[in-house]
Structures are given as structure tokens and as C-alpha cells.
N, CA, C and O of each residue as an XYZ file, in Angstrom:
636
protein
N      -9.823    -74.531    133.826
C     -10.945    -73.887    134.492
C     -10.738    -73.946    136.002
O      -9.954    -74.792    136.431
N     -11.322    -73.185    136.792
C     -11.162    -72.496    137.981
C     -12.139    -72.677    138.275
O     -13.059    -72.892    137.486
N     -12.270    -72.635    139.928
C     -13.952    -72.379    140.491
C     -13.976    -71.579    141.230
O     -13.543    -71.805    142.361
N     -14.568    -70.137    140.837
C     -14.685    -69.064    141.769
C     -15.891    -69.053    142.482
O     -16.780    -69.752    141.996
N     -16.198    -68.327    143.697
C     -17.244    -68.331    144.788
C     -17.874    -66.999    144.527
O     -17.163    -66.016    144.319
N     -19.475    -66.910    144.530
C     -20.176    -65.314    144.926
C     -20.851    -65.993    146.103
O     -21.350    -67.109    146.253
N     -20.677    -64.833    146.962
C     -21.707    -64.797    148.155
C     -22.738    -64.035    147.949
O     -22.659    -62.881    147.529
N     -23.871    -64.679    148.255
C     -25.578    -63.767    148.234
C     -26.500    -64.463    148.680
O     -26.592    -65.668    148.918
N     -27.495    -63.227    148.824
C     -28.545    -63.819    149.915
C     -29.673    -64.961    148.926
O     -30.723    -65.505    149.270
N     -29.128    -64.995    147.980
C     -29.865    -65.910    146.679
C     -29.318    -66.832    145.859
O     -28.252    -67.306    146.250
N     -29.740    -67.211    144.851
C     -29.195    -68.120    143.979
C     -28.821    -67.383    142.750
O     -29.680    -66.640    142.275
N     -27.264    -67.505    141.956
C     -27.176    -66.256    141.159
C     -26.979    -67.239    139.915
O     -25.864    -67.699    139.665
N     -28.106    -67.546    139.142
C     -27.484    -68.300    137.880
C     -26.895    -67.701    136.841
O     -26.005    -68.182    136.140
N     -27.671    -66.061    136.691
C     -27.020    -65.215    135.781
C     -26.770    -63.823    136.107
O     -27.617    -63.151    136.696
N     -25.648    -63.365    135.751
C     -25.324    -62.075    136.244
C     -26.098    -60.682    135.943
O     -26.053    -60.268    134.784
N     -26.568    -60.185    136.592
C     -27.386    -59.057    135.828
C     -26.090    -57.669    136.543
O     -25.851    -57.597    137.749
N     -25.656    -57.044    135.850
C     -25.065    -55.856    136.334
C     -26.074    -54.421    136.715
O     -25.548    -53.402    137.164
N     -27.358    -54.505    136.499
C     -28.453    -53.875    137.051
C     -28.417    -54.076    138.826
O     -28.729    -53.129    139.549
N     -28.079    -55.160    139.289
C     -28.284    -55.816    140.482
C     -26.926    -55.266    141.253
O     -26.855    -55.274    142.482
N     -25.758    -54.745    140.325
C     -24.475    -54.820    140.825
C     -24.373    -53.185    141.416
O     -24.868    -52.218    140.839
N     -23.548    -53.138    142.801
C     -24.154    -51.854    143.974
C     -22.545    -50.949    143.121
O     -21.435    -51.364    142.789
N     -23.123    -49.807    143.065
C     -22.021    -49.004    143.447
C     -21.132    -48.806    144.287
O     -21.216    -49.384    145.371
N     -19.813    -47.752    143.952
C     -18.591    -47.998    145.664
C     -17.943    -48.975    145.729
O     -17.043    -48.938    146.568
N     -18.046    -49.859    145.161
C     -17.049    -50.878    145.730
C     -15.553    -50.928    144.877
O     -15.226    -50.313    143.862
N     -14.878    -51.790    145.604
C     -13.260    -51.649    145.096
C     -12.830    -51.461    143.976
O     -12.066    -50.571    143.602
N     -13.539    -52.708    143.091
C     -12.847    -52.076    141.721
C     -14.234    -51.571    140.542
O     -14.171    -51.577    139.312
N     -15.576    -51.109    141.529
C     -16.469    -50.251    140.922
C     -17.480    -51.215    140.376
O     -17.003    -52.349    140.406
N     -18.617    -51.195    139.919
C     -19.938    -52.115    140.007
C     -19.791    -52.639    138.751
O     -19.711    -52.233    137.591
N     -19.781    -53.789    139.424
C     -19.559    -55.250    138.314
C     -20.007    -56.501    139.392
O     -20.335    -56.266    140.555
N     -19.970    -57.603    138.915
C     -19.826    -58.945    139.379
C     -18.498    -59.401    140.641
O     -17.328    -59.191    140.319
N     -18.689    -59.776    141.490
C     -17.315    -59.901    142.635
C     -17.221    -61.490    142.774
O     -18.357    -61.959    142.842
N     -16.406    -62.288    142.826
C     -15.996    -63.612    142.864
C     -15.107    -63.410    143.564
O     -14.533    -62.323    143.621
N     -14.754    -64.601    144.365
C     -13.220    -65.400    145.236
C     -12.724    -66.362    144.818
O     -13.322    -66.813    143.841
N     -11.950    -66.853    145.093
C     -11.644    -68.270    145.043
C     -11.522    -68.720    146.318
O     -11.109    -69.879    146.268
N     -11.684    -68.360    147.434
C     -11.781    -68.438    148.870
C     -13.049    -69.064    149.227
O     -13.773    -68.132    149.579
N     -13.742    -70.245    149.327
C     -15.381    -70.632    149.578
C     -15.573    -69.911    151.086
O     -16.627    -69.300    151.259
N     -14.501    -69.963    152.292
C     -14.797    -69.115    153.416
C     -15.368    -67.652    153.116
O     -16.438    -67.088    153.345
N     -13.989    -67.246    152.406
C     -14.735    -65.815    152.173
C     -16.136    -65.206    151.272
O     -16.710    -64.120    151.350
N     -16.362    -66.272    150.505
C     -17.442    -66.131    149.913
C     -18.734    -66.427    150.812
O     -19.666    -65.622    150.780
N     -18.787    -67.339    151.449
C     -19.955    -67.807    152.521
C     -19.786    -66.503    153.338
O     -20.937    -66.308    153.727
N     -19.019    -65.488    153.830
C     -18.805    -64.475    155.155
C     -19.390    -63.498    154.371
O     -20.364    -63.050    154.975
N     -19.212    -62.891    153.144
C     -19.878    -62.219    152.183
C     -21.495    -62.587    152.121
O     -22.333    -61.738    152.425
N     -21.822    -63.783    151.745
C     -23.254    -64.504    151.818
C     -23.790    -64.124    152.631
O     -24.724    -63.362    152.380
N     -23.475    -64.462    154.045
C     -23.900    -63.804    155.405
C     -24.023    -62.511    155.825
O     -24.847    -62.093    156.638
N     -22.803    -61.608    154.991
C     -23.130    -60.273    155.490
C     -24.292    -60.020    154.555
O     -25.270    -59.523    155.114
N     -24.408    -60.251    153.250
C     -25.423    -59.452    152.201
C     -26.365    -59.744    152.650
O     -27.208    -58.847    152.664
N     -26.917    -61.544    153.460
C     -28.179    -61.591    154.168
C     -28.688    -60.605    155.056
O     -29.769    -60.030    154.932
N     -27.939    -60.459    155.862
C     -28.053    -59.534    157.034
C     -28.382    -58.419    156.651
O     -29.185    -57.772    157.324
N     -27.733    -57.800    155.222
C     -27.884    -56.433    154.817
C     -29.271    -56.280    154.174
O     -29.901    -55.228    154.270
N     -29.722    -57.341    153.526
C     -30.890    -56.955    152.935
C     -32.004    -57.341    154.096
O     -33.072    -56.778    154.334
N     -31.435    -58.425    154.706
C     -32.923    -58.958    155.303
C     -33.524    -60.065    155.146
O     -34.214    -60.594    156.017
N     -33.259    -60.644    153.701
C     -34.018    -61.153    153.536
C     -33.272    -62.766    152.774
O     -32.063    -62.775    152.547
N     -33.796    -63.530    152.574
C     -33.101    -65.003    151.963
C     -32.117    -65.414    152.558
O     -31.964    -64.852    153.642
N     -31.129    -66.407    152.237
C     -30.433    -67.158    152.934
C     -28.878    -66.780    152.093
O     -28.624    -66.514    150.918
N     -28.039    -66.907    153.322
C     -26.634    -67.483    153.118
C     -26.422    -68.389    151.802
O     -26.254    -69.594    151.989
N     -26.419    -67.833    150.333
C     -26.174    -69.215    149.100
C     -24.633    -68.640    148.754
O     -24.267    -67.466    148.806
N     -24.026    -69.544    148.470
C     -22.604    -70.127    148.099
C     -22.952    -70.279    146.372
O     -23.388    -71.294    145.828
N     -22.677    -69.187    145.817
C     -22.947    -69.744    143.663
C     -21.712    -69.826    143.793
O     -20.821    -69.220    144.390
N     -21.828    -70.795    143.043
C     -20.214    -71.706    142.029
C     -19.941    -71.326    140.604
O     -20.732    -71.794    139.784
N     -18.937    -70.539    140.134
C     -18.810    -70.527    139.254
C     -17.084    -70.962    138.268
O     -15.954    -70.688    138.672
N     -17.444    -71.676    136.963
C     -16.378    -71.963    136.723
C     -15.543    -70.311    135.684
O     -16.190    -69.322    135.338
N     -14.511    -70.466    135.513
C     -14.067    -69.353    135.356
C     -12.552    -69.873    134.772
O     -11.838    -70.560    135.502
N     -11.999    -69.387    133.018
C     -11.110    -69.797    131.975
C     -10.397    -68.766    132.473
O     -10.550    -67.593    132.131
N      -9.772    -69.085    133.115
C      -8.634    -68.188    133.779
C      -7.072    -67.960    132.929
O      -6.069    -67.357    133.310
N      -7.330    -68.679    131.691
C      -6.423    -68.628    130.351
C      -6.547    -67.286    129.556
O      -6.054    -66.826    128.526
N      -7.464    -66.857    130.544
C      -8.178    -65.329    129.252
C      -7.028    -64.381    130.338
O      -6.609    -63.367    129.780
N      -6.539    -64.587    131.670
C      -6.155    -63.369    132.268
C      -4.324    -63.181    131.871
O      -3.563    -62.253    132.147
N      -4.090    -64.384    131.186
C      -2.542    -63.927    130.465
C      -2.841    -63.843    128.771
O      -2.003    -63.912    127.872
N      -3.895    -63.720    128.689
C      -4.527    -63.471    126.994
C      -4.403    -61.727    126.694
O      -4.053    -60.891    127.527
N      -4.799    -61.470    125.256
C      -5.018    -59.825    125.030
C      -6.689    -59.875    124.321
O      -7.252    -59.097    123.551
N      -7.130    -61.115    124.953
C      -8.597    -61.046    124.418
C      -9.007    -59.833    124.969
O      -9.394    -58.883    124.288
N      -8.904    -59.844    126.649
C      -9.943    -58.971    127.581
C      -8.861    -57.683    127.977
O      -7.822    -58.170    128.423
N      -8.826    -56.487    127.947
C      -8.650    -55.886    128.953
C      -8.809    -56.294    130.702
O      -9.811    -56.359    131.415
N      -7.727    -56.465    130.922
C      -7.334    -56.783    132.694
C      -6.321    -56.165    133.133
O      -5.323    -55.966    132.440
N      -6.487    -55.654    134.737
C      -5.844    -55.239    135.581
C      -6.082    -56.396    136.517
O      -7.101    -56.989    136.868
N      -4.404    -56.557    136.892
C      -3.960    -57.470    137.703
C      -2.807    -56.872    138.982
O      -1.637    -56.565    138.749
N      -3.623    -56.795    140.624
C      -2.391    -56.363    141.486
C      -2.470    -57.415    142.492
O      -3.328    -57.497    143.371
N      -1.269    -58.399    142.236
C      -0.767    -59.213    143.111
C      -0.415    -59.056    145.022
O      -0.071    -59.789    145.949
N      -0.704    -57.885    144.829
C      -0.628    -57.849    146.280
C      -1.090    -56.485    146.601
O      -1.578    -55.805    145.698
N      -0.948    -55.861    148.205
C      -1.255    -54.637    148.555
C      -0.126    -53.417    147.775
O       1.066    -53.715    147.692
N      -0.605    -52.115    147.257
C       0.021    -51.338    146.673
C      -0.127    -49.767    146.889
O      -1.203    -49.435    147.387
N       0.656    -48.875    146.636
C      -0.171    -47.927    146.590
C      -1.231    -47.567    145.112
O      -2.313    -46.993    144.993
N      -0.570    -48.032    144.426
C      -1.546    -48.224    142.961
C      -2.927    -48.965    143.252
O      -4.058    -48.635    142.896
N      -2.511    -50.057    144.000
C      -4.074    -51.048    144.129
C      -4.957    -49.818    145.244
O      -6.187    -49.779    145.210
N      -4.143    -48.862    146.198
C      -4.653    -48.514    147.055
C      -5.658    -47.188    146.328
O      -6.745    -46.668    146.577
N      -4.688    -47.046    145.422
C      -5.242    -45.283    144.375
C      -6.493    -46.059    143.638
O      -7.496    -45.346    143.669
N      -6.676    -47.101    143.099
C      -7.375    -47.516    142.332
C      -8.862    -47.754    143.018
O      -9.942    -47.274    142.674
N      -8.540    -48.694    144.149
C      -9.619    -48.735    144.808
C     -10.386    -47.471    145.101
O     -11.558    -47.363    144.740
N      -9.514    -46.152    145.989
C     -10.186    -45.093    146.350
C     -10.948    -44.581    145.371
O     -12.071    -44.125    145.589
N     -10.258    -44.627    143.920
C     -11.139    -43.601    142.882
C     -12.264    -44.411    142.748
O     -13.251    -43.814    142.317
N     -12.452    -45.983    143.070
C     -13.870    -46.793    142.334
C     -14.609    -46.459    143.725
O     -15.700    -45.922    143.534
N     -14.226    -46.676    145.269
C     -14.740    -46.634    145.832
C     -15.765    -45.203    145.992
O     -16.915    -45.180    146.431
N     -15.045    -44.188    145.547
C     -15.766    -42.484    145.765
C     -16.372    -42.360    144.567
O     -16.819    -41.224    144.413
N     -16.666    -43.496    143.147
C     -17.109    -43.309    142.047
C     -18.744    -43.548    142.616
O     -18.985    -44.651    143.107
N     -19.645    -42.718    142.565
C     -21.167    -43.363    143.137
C     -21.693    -42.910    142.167
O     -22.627    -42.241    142.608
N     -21.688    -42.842    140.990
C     -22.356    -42.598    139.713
C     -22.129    -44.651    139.021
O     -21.338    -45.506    139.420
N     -23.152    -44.730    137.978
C     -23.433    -45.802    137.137
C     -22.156    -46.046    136.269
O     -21.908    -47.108    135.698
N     -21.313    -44.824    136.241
C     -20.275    -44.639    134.983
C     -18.976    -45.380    135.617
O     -18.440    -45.073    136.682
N     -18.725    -46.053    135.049
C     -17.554    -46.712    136.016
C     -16.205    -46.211    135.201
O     -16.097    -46.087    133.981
N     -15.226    -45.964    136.195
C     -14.331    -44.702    136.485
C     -13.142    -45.740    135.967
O     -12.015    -45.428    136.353
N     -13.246    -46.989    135.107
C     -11.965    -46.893    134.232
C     -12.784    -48.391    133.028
O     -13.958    -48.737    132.891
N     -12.000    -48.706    132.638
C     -12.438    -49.740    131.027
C     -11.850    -51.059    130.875
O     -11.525    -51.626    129.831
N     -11.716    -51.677    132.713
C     -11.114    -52.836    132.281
C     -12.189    -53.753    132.476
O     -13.173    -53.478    133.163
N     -12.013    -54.880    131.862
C     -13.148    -56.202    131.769
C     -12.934    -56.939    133.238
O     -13.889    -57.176    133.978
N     -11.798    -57.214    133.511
C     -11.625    -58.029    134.400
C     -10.570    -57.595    135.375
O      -9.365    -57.782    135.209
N     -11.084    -57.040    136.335
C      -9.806    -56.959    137.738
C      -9.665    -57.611    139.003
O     -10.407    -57.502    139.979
N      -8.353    -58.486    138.847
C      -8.091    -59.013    139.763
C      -6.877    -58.404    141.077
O      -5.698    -58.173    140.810
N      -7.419    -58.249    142.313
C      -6.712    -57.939    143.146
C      -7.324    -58.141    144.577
O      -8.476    -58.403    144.924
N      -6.256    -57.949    145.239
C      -6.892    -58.190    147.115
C      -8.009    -57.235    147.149
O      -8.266    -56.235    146.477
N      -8.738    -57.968    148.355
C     -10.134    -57.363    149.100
C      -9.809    -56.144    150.033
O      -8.699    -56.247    150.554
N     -10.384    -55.216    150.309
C      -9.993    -54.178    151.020
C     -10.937    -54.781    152.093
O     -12.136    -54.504    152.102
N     -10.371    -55.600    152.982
C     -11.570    -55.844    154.118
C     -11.653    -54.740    155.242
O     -11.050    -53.686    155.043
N     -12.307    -54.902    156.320
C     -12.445    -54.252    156.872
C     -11.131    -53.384    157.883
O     -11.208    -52.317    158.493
N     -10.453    -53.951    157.798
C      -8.931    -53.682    158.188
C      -8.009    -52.838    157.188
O      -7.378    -51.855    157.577
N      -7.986    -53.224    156.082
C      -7.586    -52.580    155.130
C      -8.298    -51.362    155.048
O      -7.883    -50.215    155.218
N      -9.491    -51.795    154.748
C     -10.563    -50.273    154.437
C     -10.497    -49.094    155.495
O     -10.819    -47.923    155.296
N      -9.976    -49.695    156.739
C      -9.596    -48.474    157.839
C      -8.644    -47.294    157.401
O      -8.692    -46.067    157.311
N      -7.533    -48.579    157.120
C      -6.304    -47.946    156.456
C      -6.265    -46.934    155.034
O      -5.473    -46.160    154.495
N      -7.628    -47.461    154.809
C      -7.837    -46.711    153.286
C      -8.050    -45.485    153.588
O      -7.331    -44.516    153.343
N      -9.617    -45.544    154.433
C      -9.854    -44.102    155.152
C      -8.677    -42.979    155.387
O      -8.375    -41.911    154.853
N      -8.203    -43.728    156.398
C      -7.063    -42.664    156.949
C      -6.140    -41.774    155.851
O      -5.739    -40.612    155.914
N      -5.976    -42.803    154.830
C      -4.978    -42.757    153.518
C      -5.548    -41.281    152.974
O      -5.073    -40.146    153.009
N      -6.850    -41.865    152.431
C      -7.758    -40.697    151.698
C      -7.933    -38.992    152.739
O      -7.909    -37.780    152.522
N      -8.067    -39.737    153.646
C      -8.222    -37.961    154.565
C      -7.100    -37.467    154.715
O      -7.088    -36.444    155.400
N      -5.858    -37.922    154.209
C      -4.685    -37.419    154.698
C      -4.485    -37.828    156.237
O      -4.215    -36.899    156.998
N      -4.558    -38.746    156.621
C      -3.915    -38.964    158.156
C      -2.796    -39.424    157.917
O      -1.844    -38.828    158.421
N      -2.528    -40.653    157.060
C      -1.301    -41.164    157.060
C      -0.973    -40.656    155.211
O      -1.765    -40.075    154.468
N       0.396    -41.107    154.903
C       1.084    -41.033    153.931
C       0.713    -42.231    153.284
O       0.187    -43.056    154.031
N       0.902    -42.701    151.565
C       1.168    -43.675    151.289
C       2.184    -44.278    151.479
O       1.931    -45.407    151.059
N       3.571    -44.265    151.983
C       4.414    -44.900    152.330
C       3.981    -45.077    154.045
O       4.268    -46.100    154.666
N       3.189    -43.809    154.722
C       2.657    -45.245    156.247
C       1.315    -46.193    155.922
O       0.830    -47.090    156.611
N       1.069    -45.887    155.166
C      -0.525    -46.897    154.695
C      -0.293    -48.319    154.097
O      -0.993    -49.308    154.317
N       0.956    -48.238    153.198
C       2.113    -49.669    153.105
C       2.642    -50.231    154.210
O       2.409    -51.410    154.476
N       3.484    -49.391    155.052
C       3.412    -50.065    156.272
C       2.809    -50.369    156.911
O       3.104    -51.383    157.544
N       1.722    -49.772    157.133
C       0.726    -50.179    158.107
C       0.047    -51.160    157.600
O      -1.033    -51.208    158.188
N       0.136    -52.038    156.737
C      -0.679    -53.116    156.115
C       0.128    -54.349    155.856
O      -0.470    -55.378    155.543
N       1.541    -54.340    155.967
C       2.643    -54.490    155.235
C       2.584    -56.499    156.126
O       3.260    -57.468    155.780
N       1.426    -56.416    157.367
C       1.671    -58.163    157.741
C      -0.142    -58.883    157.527
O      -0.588    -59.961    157.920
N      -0.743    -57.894    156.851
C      -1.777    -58.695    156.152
C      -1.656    -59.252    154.919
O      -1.194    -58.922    153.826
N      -2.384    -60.509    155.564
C      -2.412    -61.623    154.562
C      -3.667    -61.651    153.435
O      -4.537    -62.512    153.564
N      -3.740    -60.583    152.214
C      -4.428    -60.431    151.244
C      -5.518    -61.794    150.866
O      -5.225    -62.920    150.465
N      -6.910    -61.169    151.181
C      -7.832    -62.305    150.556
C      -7.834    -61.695    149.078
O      -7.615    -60.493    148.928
N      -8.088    -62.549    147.968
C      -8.011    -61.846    146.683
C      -9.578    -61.965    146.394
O     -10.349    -62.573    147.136
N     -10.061    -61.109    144.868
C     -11.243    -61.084    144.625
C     -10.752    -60.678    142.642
O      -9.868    -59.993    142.127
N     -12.072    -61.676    141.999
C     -12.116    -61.358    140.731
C     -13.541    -60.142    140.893
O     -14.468    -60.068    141.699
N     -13.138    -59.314    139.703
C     -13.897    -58.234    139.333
C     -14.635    -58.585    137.689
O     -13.798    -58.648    136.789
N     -15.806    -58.763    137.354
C     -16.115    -58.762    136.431
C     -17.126    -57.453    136.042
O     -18.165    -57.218    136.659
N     -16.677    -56.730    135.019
C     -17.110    -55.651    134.885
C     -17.990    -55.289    133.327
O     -18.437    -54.168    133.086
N     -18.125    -56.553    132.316
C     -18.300    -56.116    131.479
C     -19.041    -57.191    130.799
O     -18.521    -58.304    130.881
N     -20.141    -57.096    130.147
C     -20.408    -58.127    129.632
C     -19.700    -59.378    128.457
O     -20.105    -60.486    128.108
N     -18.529    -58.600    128.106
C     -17.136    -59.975    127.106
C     -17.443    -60.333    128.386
O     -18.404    -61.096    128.475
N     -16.827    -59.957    129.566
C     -15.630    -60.562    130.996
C     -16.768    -61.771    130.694
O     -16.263    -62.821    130.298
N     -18.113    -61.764    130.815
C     -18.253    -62.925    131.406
C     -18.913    -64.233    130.532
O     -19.632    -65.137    130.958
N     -18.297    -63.948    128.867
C     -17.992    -65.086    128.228
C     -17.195    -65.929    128.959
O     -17.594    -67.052    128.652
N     -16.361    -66.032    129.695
C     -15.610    -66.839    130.256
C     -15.582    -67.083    131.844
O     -14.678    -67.281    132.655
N     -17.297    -66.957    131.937
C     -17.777    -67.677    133.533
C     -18.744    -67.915    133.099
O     -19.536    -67.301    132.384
N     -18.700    -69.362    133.765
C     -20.099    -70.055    133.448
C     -20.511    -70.270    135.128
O     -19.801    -70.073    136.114
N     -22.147    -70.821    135.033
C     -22.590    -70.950    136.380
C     -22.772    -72.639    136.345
O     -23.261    -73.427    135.535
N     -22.095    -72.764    137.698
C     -22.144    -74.510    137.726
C     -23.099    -75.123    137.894
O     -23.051    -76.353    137.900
């Protein structure tokens, strides 16, 4: 077992995917780190965004034996890609409830705000995917678990 981090302006004992926003990287589900920094910087921004409650740090443990298993459907990208980059864009421009592919659990880097520049540019055609690799090619990837499904999260518990 593992201990992954959510940042929120609350206390999250149980996951409701009602609560979970559209647009994001790998499309509306549950988001975890294993990073406690990056999870607290997340905490802080969602405060700020709503307004309201505090900076909380949820702990969750997480059987990370299931992500070399064929229990769950998972996508796994170890680093920056143009695949991780295609994947993100289609969840990110997905703003419908229907989420735009069928895996339980995806693990891959955060498109932070640096990245997400690079994404932009990618998507409008400014740069190529071979300059959007380069141009990313000396960031140091924060990673993020994706839980997307209600199996995924037989195998997270809240601490």
C-alpha cells in the first residue's frame, strides 16, 4: 500500500464523482499525488477557487498491486509524450459528463501550468509535436493518479 494525497478546500472521506469538474487531463474522475507538496498547492488553489473552506491535505491509502494486475483497465505514461500529450488534449476539450475513453485508472504527469502552455500552443498549431517534446524535454514531471470509475476505487481507502 501507497499513500496518495487529494488537495481540497474540505475533508474528502468519500469520493463522490458528482463533485468531480470536467476538462481536466485525464477527464472527470478522482485526482491523487503522491507528492504531499503538490497536493497542499492544489488544496490552496481549489480554496481560492471556490472561496470558501480551508487548505485540507486527504490521505489516502492506495494497492498499487492492482496497476501491474488485469483486474482494472489502466493507462500508464511514465513520462512526457506525444501520446500523454494527445490524450490529455482530447480529455481536456471533452466538457460533456461522457468521458472520452474506458480506463479505471490513469496514471501519468500533471500538465502544470508550464506544460499546459505548451499544450495550448500544440493544439492551435503553433508548434509541432516534435517542438512541443522539445520544448518540455528539461521538465521535471510531477505525476498524478486518475481514478475514474467506481471498481478504480475498491482499491483506495481513506485514512
Amino acid at each position: 500500500m501507497i499513500e496518495l494525497y487529494h488537495g481540497s478546500n474540505m475533508i474528502v472521506s468519500e469520493v463522490d464523482f458528482n463533485k468531480c469538474r470536467i476538462g481536466k487531463d485525464f477527464g472527470k474522475g478522482f485526482y491523487l499525488s503522491d507528492d504531499k507538496h503538490q497536493a497542499m498547492k492544489m488544496a490552496m488553489l481549489v480554496t481560492r477557487r471556490e472561496g470558501e473552506g480551508e487548505p485540507t491535505l486527504n490521505t489516502f491509502l492506495f494497492d498499487e498491486t492492482v496497476l501491474s494486475s488485469n483486474v482494472l483497465k489502466i493507462m500508464r505514461f511514465d513520462s512526457y509524450s506525444a501520446e500523454w500529450a494527445d490524450f490529455v488534449l482530447l480529455n481536456r476539450n471533452n466538457k460533456s459528463d461522457v468521458i472520452a475513453h474506458d480506463y479505471d485508472i490513469v496514471y501519468g504527469p500533471i500538465a502544470n501550468d508550464r506544460i499546459g502552455l505548451q499544450i495550448k500552443r500544440l493544439e492551435q498549431g503553433i508548434q509541432s509535436p516534435k517542438e512541443f517534446l522539445r520544448n518540455i524535454r528539461f521538465v521535471k514531471p510531477t505525476f498524478q493518479y486518475y481514478f475514474g470509475t467506481e471498481r478504480s476505487l475498491q482499491f483506495l481507502t481513506s485514512k
